[in-house]
MARDO-344254 format. One record per residue (C-alpha): y, x, z. Coordinates in Angstrom, 1 decimal. Layout:
MARDO-344254
((Y,X,Z))
...
//
This chain:
MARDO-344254
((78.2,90.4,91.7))
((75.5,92.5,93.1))
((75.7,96.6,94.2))
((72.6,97.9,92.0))
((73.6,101.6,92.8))
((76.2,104.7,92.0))
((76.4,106.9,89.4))
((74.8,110.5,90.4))
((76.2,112.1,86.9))
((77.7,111.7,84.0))
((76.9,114.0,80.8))
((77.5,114.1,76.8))
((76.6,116.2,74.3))
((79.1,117.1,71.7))
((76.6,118.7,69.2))
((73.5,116.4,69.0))
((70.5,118.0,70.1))
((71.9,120.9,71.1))
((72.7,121.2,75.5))
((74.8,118.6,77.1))
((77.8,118.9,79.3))
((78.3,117.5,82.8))
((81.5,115.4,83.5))
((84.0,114.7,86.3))
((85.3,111.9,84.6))
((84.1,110.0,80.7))
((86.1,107.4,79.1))
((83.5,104.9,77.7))
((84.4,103.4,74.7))
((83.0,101.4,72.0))
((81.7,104.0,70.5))
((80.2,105.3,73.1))
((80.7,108.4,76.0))
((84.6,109.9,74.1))
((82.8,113.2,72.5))
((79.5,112.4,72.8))
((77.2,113.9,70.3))
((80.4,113.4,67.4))
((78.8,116.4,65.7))
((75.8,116.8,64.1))
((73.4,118.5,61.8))
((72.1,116.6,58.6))
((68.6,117.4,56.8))
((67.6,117.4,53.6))
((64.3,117.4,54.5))
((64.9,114.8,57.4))
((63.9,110.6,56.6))
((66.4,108.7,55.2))
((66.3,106.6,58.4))
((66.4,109.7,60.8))
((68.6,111.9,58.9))
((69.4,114.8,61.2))
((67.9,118.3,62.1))
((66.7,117.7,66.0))
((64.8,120.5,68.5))
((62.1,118.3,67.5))
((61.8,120.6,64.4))
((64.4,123.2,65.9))
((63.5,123.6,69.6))
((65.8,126.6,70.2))
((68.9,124.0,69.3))
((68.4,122.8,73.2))
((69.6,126.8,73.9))
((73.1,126.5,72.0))
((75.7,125.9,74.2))
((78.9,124.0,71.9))
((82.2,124.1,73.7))
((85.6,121.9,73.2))
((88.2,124.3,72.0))
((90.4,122.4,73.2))
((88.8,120.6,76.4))
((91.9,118.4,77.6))
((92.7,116.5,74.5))
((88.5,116.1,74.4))
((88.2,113.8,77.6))
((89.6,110.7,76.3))
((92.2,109.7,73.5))
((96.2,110.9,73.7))
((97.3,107.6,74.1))
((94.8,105.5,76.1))
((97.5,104.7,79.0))
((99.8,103.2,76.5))
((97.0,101.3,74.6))
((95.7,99.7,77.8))
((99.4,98.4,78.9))
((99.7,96.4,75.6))
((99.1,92.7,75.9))
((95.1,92.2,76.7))
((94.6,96.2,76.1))
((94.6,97.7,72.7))
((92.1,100.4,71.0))
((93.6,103.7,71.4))
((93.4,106.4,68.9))
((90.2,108.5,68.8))
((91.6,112.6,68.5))
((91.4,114.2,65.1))
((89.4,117.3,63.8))
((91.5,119.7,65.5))
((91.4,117.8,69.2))
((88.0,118.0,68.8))
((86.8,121.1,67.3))
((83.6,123.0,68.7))
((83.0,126.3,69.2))
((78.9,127.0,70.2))
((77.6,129.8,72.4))
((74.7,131.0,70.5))
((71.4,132.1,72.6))
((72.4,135.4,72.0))
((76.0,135.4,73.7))
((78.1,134.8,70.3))
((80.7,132.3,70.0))
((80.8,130.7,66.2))
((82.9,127.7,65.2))
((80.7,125.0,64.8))
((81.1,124.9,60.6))
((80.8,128.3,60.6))
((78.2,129.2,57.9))
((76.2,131.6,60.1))
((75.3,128.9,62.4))
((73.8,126.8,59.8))
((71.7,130.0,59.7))
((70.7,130.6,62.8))
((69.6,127.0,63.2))
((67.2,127.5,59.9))
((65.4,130.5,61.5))
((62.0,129.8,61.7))
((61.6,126.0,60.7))
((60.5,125.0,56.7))
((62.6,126.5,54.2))
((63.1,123.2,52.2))
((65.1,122.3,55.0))
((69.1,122.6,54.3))
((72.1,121.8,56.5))
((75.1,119.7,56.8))
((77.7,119.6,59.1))
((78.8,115.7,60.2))
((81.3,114.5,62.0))
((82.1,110.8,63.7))
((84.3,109.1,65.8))
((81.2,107.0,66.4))
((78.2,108.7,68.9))
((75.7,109.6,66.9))
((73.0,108.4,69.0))
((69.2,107.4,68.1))
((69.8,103.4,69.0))
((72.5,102.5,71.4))
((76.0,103.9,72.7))
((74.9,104.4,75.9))
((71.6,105.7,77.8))
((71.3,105.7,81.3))
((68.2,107.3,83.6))
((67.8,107.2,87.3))
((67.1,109.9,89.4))
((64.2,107.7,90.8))
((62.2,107.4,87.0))
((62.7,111.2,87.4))
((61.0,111.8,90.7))
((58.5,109.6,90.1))
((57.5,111.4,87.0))
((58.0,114.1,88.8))
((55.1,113.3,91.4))
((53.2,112.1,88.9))
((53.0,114.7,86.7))
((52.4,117.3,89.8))
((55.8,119.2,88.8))
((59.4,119.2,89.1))
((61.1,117.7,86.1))
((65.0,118.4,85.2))
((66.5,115.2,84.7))
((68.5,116.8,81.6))
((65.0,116.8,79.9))
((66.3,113.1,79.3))
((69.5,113.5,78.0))
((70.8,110.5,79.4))
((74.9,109.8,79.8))
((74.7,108.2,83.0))
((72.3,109.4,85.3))
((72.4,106.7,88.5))
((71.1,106.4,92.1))
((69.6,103.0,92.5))
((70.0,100.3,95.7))
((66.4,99.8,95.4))
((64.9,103.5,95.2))
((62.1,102.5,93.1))
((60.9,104.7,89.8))
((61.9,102.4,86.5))
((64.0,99.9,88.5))
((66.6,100.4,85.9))
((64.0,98.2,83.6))
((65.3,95.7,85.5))
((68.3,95.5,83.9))
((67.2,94.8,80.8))
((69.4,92.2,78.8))
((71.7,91.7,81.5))
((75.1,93.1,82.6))
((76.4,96.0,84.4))
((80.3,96.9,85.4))
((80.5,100.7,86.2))
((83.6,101.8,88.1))
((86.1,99.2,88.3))
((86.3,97.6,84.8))
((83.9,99.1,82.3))
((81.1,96.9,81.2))
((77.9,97.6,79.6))
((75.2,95.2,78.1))
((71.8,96.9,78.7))
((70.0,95.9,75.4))
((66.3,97.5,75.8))
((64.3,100.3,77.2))
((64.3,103.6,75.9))
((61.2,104.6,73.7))
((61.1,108.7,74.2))
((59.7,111.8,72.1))
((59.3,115.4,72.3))
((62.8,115.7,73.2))
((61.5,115.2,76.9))
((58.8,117.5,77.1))
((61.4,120.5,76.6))
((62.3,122.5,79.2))
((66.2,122.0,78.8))
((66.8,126.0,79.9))
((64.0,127.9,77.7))
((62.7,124.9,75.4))
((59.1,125.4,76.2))
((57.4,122.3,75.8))
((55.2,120.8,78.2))
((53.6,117.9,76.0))
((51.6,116.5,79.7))
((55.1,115.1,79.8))
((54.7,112.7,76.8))
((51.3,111.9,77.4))
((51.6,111.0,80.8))
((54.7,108.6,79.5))
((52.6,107.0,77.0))
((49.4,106.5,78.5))
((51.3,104.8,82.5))
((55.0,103.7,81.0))
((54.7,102.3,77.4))
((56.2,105.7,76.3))
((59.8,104.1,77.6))
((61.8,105.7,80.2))
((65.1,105.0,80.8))
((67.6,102.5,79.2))
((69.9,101.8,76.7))
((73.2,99.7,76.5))
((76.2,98.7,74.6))
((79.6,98.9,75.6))
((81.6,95.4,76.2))
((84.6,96.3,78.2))
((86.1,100.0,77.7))
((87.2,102.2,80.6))
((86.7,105.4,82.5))
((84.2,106.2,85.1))
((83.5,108.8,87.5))
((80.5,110.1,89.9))
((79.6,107.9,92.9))
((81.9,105.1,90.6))
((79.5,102.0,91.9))
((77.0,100.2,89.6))
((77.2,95.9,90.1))
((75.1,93.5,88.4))
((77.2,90.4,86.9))
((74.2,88.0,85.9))
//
């Protein structure tokens, strides 16, 4: 077992596309980060294969601030201890509706349930009018690929310097945002179809790289896009940074938790 790094952050993002929440703690499960991205808005003029509205078409989503009503009963489930002690450790119970209910800080200053209808509204203003909303919910991250994305701070400094300009690492909306051993930009590609253990039990299988979009060239605090961002991406790093995995062994983890390789 080899030391590959720590974790410098963890975040979610309990409305997807909408801003993300940093963590002192996340239980990682299954389905991914417990609240992570569990909300979300459906298209009817999205794909069939990419169904949701995103600040692709909605920049000012990245500007909505959702909130757990309840934040307690939103950082793992109710009975996770008991599960665990059970034989080899059982599933515990994701919360219900009511555990998990949002409210969103609009970029105005209002506070509107997340199925209130005069959200739905507000997230319409200004994009095509054939567009029309519904509200989803899952126990299961609603993620683009995988469960799990993790970025290291040195992919974003080396962007950084190569781009001329500062980036926020929330432009990448990763869960896990880690400090490598090696210091190198992209050394997280090295982990590509192999295994990590995070913290003292939880295991992830790190299943590709992540191909990016115009997500990353928004500013995460005004939503100005800087497409130099993408292009730069695309024409030195495939248009991948970052990387995605798949959760094998559930558990909690916390900042400066230690990142080993097992193979």
């Amino acid at each position: 077992m080899q030391i590959v790094g720590k974790i410098e952050s963890l975040w979610r993002y309990p409305v997807k596309s909408m801003r993300g929440e940093e963590l002192q703690e996340a239980f990682v499960g299954f389905p991914g980060v417990y609240g992570d991205r569990i909300h979300a808005f459906r298209s009817s003029a999205a794909s069939i294969g990419f169904p949701w509205l995103t600040a692709r078409e909605q920049e000012a989503m990245l500007l909505y601030r959702p909130h757990y009503r309840h934040p307690e009963r939103a950082l793992e489930p109710s009975n996770l201890t008991e599960a665990e002690a059970i034989g080899s450790g059982l599933n515990p119970v994701y919360g219900d509706s009511s555990d998990l209910m949002i409210d969103v800080e609009t970029p105005a200053g209002e506070r509107l349930a997340i199925d209130d209808p005069r959200l739905m509204s507000m997230l319409l203003e200004g994009v095509r009018d054939r567009h029309r909303l519904t509200l989803l919910r899952s126990d299961r991250s609603m993620t683009d690929c995988r469960p799990i994305s993790i970025f290291s701070i040195q992919t974003v400094r080396q962007l950084s310097k190569e781009l001329g300009t500062e980036l926020d690492k929330r432009r990448f909306r990763a869960n896990i945002y880690v400090e490598l051993e090696s210091g190198a930009g992209f050394g997280e590609d090295e982990f590509v179809s192999r295994t990590l253990q995070i913290g003292p039990k939880t295991t992830i299988a790190v299943v590709n790289r992540d191909s990016r979009c115009k997500m990353i060239t928004l500013d995460p605090d005004t939503a100005q896009a800087n497409p130099e961002v993408m292009r730069r991406l695309a024409r030195d790093h495939e248009g991948k940074a970052g990387i995605y995995g798949v959760v094998l062994v559930e558990g909690t983890i916390r900042p400066n938790d230690e990142i080993a390789l097992l193979d």
